[in-house]
C-alpha positions in Angstrom: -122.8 -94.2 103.7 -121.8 -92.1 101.0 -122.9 -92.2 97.2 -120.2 -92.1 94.2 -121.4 -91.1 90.7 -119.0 -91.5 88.0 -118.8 -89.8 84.5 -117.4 -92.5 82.4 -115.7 -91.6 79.1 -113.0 -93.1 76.2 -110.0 -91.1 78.3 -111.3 -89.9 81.5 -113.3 -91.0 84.4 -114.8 -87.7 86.0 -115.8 -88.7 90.0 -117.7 -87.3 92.5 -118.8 -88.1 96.3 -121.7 -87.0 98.0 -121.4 -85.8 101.8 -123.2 -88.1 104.3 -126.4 -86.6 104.6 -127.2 -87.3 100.6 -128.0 -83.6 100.2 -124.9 -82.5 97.8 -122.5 -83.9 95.5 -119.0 -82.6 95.2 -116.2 -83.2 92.7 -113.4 -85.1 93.5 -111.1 -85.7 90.5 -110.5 -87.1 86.9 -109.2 -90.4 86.3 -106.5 -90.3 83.7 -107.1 -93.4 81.3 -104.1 -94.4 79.1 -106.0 -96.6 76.7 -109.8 -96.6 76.3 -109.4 -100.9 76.8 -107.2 -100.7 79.7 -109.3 -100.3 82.5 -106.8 -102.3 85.4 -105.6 -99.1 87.3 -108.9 -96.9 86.8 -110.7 -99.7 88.3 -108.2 -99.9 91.5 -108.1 -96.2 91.9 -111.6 -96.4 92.0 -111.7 -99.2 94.2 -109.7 -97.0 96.7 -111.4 -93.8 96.9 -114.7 -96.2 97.4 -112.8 -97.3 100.6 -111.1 -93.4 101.3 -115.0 -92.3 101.4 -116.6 -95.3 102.7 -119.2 -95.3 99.4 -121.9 -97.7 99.4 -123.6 -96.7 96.0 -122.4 -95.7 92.6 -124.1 -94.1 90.0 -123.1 -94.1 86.7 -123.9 -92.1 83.6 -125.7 -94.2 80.7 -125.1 -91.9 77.3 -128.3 -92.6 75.9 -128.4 -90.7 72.3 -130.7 -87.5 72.4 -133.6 -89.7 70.7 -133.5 -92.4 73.8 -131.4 -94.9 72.1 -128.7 -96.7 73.5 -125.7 -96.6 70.8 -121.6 -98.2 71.5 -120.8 -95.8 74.2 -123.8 -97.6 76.1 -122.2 -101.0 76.0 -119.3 -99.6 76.9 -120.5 -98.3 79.5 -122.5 -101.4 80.4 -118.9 -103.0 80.4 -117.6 -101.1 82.8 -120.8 -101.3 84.8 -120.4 -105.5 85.2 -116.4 -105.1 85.7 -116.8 -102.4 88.7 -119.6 -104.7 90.3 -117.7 -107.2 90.2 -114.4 -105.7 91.8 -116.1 -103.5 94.0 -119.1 -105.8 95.3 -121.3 -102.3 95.0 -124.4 -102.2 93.3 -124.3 -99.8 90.3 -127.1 -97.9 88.6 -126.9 -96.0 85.7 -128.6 -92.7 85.4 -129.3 -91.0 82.4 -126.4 -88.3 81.3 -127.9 -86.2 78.3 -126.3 -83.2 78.2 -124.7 -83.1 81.7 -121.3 -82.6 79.7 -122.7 -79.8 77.6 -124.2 -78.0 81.2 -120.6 -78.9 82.5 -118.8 -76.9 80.6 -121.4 -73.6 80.4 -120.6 -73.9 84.5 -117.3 -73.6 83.6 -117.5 -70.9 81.0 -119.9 -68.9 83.4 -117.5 -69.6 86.2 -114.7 -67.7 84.3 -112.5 -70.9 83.7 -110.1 -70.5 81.1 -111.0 -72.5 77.5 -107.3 -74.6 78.2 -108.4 -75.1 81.6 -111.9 -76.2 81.1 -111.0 -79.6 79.7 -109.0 -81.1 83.5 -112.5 -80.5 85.0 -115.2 -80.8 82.8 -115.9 -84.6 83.1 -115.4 -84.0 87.3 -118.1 -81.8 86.8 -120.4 -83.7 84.7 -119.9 -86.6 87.5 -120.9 -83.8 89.7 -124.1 -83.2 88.3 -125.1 -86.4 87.6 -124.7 -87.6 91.7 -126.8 -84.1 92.1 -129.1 -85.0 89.5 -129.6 -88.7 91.6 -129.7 -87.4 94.8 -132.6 -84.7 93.8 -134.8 -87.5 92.7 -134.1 -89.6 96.2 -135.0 -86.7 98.1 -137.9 -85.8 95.6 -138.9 -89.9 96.1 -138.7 -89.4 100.1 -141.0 -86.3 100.2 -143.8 -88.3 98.1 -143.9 -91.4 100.7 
């Protein structure tokens, strides 16, 4: 079983896989969205890489605001949450995604990635560290049993 973390946002979908040990997390694209309330084909392309890497958990990035409360991009993200549960029959837990967009991009920038390139990969990365940042605290919750 593998574990999918998703950075969900108005345009894009950033996604990312983790190998089947649990240990890493590694990008796999950005979803495309035409309209932020047409969520049809991001949902079945979704649907398919769940199948492509045989993913039996997703985690998803709740934008809580830097004070800890939860403003519109929460429900929208909540949304999403109860459609892709539904379609996918996965359970879905959200994980908190302060600033994993801002540390994105200073990978990228310390990486040497162009300023016109940054933006195809920043949300793939975000959804990168988020899985990472889920993955740590398993591991950290399996060396304190």
């Amino acid at each position: 079983m593998r574990i999918m973390g998703l950075d969900f946002g108005s345009k894009t979908v950033g996604v990312a896989v983790s190998d089947a040990l649990l240990l890493t997390a590694q990008g796999v694209e950005t979803i495309q969205r035409k309209s932020p309330s047409k969520l049809r084909q991001t949902l079945a392309r979704l649907e398919a890489l769940i199948v492509e890497y045989q993913v039996g958990r997703i985690v998803l990035g709740f934008p809580k605001n830097m004070n800890n409360t939860e403003g519109e991009r929460c429900e929208r993200t909540l949304e999403f949450r109860e459609m892709l549960e539904r379609r996918c029959g996965l359970e879905v837990i959200l994980w908190d995604e302060r600033l994993t967009t801002a540390a994105a991009d200073r990978v990228l920038i310390e990486s040497g990635v162009r300023r016109e390139n940054r933006k195809s990969y920043v949300d793939q990365i975000a959804a990168v560290l988020i899985l990472q940042g889920y993955l740590d605290a398993l591991a950290f919750q399996g060396q304190q049993s």
